[in-house]
N, C-alpha and C positions, 0 to 999 in steps of 0.2 A: 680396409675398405672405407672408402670418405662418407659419412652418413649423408643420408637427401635430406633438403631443406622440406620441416613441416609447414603445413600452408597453417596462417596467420588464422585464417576460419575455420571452422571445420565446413568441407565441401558436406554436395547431401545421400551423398553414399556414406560417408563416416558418420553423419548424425541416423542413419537409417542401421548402420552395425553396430554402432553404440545402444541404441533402442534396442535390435534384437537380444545383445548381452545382458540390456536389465531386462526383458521377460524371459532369459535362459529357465529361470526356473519358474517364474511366475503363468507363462503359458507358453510351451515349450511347442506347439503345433506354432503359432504365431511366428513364434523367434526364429527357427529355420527360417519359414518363410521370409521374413526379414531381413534375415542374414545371404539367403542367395538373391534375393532381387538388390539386395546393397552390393553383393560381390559380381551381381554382371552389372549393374551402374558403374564400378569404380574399373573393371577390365574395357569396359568402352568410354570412359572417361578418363582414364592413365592416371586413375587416382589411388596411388600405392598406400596409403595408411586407411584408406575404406576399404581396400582391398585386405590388408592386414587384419580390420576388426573384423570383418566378415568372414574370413577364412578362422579367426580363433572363435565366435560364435557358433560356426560349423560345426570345430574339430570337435568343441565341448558339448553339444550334441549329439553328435558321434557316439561317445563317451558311453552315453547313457542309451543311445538307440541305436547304435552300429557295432562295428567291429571295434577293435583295438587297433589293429593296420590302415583303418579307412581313416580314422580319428589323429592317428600319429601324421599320417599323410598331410592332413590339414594344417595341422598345429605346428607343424617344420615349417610349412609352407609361411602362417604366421610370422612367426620369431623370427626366420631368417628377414623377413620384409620390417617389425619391429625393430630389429638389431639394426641396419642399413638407416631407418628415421633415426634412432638413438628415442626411440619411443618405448620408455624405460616399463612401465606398466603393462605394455602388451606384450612384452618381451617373459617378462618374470610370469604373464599367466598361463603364456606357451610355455615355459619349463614346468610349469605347477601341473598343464594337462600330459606334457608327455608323461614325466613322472605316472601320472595317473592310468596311461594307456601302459608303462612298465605292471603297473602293479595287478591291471585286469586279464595282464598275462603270466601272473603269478611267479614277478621277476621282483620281488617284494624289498633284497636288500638296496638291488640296482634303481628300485623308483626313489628310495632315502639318499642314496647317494646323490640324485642328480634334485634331488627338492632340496634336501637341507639347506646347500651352498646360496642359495638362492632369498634365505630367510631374512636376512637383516638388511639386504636393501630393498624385500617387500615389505617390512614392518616400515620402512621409511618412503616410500614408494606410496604404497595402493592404502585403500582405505572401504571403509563397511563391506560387504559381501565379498568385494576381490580379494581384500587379505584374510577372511574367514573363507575362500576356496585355496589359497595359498597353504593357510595352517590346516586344514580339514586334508588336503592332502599329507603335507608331514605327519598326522594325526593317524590317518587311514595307513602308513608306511609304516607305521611305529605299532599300531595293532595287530597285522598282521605278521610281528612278529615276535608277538607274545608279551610287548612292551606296554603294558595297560597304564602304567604311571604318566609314562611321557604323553601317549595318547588324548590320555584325559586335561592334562595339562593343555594341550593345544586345541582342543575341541571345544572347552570349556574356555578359552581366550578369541576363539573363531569365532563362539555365541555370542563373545560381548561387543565380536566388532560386527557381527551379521544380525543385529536383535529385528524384532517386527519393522522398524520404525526406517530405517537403512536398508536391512538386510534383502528383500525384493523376491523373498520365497525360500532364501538362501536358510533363513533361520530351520526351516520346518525339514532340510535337508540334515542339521545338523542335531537336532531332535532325533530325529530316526538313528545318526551316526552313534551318537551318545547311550539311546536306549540296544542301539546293537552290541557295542562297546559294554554295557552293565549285562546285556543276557549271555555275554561269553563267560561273564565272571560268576554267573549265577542268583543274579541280582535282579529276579524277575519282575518281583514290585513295583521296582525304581525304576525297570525297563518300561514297564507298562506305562507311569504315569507320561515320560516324556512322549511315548508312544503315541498316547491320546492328545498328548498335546501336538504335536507334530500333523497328525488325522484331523485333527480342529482345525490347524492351520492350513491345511489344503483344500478345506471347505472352501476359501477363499483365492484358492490359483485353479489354474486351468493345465494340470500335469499330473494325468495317469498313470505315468511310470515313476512317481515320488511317491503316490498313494501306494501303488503297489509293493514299493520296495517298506513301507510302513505296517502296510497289513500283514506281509509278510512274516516282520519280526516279530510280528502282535501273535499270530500264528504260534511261531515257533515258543513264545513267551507262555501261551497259555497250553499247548500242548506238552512242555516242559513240567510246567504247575499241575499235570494229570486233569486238565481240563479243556482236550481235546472236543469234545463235543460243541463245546463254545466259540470253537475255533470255527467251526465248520461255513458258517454267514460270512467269514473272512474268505476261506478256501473257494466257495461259489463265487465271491466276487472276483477275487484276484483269477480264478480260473477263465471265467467271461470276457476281461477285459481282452483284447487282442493285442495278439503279439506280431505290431508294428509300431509306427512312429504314430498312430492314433490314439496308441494303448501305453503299453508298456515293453515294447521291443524285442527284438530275435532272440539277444545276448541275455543270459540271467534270468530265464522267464522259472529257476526254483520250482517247476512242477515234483520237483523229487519231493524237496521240505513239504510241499503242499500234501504230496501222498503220505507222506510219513504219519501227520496231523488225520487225515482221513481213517486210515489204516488203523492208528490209533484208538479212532473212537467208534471201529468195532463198522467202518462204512467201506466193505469190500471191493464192488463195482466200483465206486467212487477212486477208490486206492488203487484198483489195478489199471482205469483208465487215464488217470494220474502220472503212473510209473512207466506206459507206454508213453504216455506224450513227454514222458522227460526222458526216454529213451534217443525219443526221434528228436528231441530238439538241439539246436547248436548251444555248442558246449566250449566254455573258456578254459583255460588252464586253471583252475583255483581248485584246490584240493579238498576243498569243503564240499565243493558241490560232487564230483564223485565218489567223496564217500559215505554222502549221504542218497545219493542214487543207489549205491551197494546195499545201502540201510533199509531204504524203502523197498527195494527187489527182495529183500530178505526177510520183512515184513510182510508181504504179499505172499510169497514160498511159506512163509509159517502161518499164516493166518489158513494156508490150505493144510497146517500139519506135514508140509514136506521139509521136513528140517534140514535134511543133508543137504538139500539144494536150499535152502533158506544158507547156511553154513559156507555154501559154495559162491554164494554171492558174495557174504564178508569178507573171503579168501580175495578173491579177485582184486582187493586192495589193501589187505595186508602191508604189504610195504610202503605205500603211502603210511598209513598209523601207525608202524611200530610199535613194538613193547615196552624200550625208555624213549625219554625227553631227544634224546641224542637219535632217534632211530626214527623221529619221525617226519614228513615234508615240511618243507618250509611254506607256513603261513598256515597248516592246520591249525584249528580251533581246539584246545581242552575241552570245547563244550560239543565240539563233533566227536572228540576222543572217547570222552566219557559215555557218549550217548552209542559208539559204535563196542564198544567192551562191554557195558551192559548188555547190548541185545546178545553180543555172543556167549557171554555167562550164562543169558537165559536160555539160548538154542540147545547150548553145550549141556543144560540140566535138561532138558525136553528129551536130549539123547540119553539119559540116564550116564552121563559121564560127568561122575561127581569131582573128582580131580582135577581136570581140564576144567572144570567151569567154576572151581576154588580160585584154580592159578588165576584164571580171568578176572574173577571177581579181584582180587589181590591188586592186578593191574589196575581195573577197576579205582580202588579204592586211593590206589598212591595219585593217581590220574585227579581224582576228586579232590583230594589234602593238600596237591599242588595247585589245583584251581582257586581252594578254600582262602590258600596262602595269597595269591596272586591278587583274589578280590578284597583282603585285609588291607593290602599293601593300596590297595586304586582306592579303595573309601578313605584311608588317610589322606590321600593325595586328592581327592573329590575333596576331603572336607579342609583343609590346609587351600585348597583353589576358592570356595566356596569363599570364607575367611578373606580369601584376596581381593575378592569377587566386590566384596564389602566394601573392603579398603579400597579398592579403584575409584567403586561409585562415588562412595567421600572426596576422594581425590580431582577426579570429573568436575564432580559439583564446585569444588574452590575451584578449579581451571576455568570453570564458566567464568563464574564474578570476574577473578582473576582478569579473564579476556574482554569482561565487560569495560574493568575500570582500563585496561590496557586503551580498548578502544576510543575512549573521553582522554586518555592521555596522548593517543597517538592524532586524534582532530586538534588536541593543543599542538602537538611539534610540528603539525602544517603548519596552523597559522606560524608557528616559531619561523617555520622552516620558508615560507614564501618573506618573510619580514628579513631572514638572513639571506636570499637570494637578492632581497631589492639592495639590502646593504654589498654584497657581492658585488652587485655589477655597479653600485655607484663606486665600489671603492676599482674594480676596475674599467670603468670609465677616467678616476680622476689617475689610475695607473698610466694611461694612454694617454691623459693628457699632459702628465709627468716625461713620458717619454717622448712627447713632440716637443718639448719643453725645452729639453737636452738637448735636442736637433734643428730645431728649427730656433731661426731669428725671430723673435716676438715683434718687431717694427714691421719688418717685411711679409713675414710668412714664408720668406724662402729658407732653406735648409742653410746652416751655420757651418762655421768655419772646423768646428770637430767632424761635424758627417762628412764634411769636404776630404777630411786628413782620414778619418775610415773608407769612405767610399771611393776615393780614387785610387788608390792600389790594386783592389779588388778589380774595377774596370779594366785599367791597366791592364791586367792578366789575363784579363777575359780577352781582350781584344790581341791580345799579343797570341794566346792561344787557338781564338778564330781566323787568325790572320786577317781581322778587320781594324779597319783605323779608326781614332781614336782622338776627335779635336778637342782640345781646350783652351777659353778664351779666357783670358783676364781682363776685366772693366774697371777704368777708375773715374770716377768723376771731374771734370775737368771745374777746374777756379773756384769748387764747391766752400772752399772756409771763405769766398768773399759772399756765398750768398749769407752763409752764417751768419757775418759782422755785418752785412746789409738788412737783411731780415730778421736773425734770430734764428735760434736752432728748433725752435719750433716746426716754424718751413721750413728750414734744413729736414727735419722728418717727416714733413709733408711729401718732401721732393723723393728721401729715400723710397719713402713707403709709396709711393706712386710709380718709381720705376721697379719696386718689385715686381707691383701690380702686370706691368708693361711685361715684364720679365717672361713671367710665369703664364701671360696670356700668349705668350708668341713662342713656346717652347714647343715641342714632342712630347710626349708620356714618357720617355727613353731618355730625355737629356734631365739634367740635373742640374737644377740653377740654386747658386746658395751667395748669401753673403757673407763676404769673406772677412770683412773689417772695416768699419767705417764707412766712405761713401767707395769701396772697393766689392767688386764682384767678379765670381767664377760660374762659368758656363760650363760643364762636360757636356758633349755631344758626339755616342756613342755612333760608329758605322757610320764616321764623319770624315773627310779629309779636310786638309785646311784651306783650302782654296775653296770649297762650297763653306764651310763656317768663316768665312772672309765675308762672303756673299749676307749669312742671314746677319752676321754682328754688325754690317754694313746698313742691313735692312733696320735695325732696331735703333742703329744713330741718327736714320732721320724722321724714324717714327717720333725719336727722344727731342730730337731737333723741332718740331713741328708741337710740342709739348707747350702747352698754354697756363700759366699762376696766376688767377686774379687775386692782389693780394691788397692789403689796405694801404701800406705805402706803393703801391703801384704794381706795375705786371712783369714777368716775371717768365720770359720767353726765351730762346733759342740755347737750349742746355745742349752741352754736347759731352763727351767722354772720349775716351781715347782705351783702346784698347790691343791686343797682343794676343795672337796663336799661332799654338804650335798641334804638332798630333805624331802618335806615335812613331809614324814613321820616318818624320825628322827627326825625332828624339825618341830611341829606341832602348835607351838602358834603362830606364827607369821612371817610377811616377815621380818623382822627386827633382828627376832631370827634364821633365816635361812640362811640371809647372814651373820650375828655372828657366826653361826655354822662352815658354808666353808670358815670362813678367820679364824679361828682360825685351820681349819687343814691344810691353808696353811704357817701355820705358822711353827706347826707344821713338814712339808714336809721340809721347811728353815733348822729347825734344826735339820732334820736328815739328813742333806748331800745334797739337794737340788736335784734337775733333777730326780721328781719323783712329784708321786699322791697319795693323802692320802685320804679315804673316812671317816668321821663319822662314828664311831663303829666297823671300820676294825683293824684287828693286822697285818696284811698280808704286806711284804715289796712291793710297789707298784713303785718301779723305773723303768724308759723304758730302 
């Protein structure tokens, strides 16, 4: 498909979709807005790449406040209009959101697959927040599949290219990613600090459902830590917020994790009103959140002492968690793993079945030792990132200077660079004049006897192939070596150079006057026959004739020339045979008394 020409400005639907993309995260009620009053400007203005940013600002709202199918809808709709501009950026952030709408639907290898391919022409592509949503998704792909090394790898290179100062809300997203990323591995601390920083950070946006998704993990962080209770001023809030695009949205509204956190801290009502609204609420494909729905229903059944039906809700996803590594969904969590074998070890001792709740605990514990392992392996890799973290900034920092003194170097090769332009064009100016040099007669100004001997073959051909004719005169000066030895060859060049003058003032743009040698001259006159070039060479002898030389020995009047033509279609073999034609009739002309014109095949006295 031939890509559409971008326009040269941006029109103001694209500067209105562009806008809504930088407050995507910074005030996410705004940016919608933004983004459809930019996508009906650019649909009644036929303006496809406003139309483009607007539909990808959408889809990645969506993202966060819709479905996954209303989201992909948009974000096709993008890229396919990106791909057609060859609008390399908006292309690669539509692959980075589908990706992201694959993985909301718990399609976790298929959102890696279609992100990864994508990674090295957005490192060379996008730049602050765009390529920290680029790598934040390969990041969130590689998480969810138990891949904490590679994740952190790219989350932590998303941060450096999303920080406060670029990033545009982007940073405080990736905060939360990070502290989610450390609370799968157990690392509730280190979860919490970026936590609060993240929570700090949205002090300053205007997006409810970033907060949310932060309190969340704060939540699940300190109810982990057996300090549930502390959670709870998180769980009121996050619970309050509404679930719309004012709040924090349909999809993910986690009331289960919130019950879990309540239930926990010994707050009944709270838990079981909880675990009905995360019954009733819509639900994506991610495995984490059913089964920790199962967890918190299970919690609620024991908190009443009804363990078998506490037990019966665990049951219900069993095959989602399996008993090994190998047996369980794709994208489960170790830290939901763990957290759902524990409570059944405890159910299973409530039932006084010591056996059953051994083996659990067993699972339990291999569950724990591979998470133990997992989070060894991500702090390496955190602190080995960290280390690089270092080394970039250093790096950065000389790239500045670097580009500073680049800058001071590159105002010098203008000035270089405009001083070798002016030498350029003098040198071909004097190229040009070299080449009229070659061609042209320097007394006359008319074109020399070489362009004569190239240019007329070529004519020739032309005219033999248009079947147009083709006159050519020859001129010689009549009795010119007596003005010579009369005057001096001085006025001998007075007189050339004045009948060039003559020449070239009474031609066509089309004919071609050159001298030929001496006081001899050739006329080509294209789509000529020789009876009309009889007529103007006619005209030109007594213009010549009528020719006035004030000169110091006296004047210096009635010049005449004799001349001779032919045209192609008297002489049809050749250029060669055409100028043998018209010098022998000005030969001719010589011997019949000079100061006249002779054509090929005329008998007619032809003197002016």
């Amino acid at each position: 498909m031939a890509s559409r020409l971008v326009r040269s400005h941006p029109s103001a639907s694209l500067r209105l979709a562009r806008k809504a993309w930088q407050l995507l995260h910074m005030d996410s009620a705004r940016s919608v807005t933004l983004a459809r009053d930019a996508l009906a400007g650019a649909l009644r203005g036929g303006d496809p790449q406003g139309e483009a940013w607007a539909r990808l600002a959408i889809g990645y709202h969506l993202l966060y406040f819709g479905t996954p199918a209303d989201a992909a809808q948009e974000l096709r709709a993008a890229q396919s209009l990106c791909t057609e501009l060859a609008d390399c950026a908006g292309r690669i952030l539509a692959g980075a959101g589908l990706a992201r709408c694959l993985f909301r639907e718990g399609r976790y290898a298929e959102s890696l697959e279609l992100v990864l391919p994508l990674r090295d022409e957005g490192l060379r592509v996008l730049q602050h927040e765009q390529r920290g949503v680029l790598l934040n998704t390969i990041a969130g792909s590689y998480s969810a599949q138990g891949r904490s090394e590679q994740a952190f790898a790219y989350m932590y290179q998303a941060l450096r290219d999303s920080g406060p100062t670029h990033g545009r809300g982007f940073d405080a997203v990736l905060y939360c990613n990070l502290a989610h990323e450390l609370l799968q591995l157990g690392d509730y601390h280190e979860a919490l600090r970026y936590l609060d920083q993240g929570i700090a950070r949205c002090h300053g946006l205007v997006n409810p459902r970033l907060l949310a998704v932060l309190l969340i993990n704060r939540v699940i962080c300190l109810t982990e830590l057996d300090r549930a209770q502390e959670a709870l001023l998180d769980v009121l809030r996050v619970r309050n917020l509404p679930a719309n695009e004012s709040g924090r949205g349909e999809m993910s509204s986690h009331f289960e994790t919130l019950a879990i956190a309540a239930l926990r801290a010994g707050e009944l009502e709270l838990g079981r009103e909880l675990v009905e609204r995360a019954w009733a609420a819509p639900r994506a494909t991610v495995p984490d959140e059913h089964v920790e729905l199962a967890i918190a229903s299970a919690l609620l059944a024991g908190q009443r002492s009804q363990w078998a039906e506490a037990l019966q809700q665990l049951d219900r996803v069993l095959g989602l968690v399996g008993a090994e590594d190998a047996d369980a969904a794709e994208g489960l969590s170790l830290r939901v793993r763990c957290q759902y074998f524990l409570l059944r070890s405890e159910l299973q001792e409530q039932q006084c079945d010591a056996a059953a709740a051994l083996a659990t605990m067993r699972i339990w514990q291999q569950l724990h030792v591979a998470r133990a392992h997992l989070a060894s392996r991500a702090r390496y890799q955190a602190a080995a990132l960290q280390t690089e973290l270092l080394r970039l900034q250093q790096k950065l920092d000389e790239q500045a200077a670097q580009r500073r003194a680049t800058e001071r170097a590159r105002a010098e090769l203008e000035a270089i660079n405009q001083q070798l332009s002016r030498k350029i064009e003098e040198v071909q100016s004097l190229q040009e004049a070299l080449r009229n040099q070659a061609v042209r007669d320097a007394l006359t100004g008319l074109f020399n006897r070489r362009y004569l001997n190239e240019s007329l073959p070529a004519a020739f051909a032309l005219a033999r192939r248009d079947g147009e004719p083709l006159a050519l005169a020859v001129i010689d000066f009549d009795h010119f070596k007596d003005t010579n030895d009369r005057f001096g060859h001085t006025v001998g060049d007075t007189v050339l150079e004045s009948f060039g003058r003559l020449l070239a003032a009474n031609c066509r743009e089309s004919d071609v006057a050159c001298r030929y040698g001496g006081e001899e001259f050739c006329l080509l006159m294209p789509h000529t026959n020789a009876q009309v070039a009889r007529r103007k060479v006619n005209a030109l002898l007594r213009l010549w004739r009528n020719q006035t030389f004030e000169l110091q020995g006296g004047t210096l009047a009635g010049l005449t020339f004799s001349a001779g033509i032919a045209d192609t279609r008297q002489a049809p073999q050749s250029a060669h045979d055409l100028l043998r034609r018209a010098d022998e009739q000005l030969l001719a002309a010589k011997h019949s008394g000079r100061g006249r014109v002779l054509v090929l095949g005329s008998s007619e006295d032809q003197a002016a």
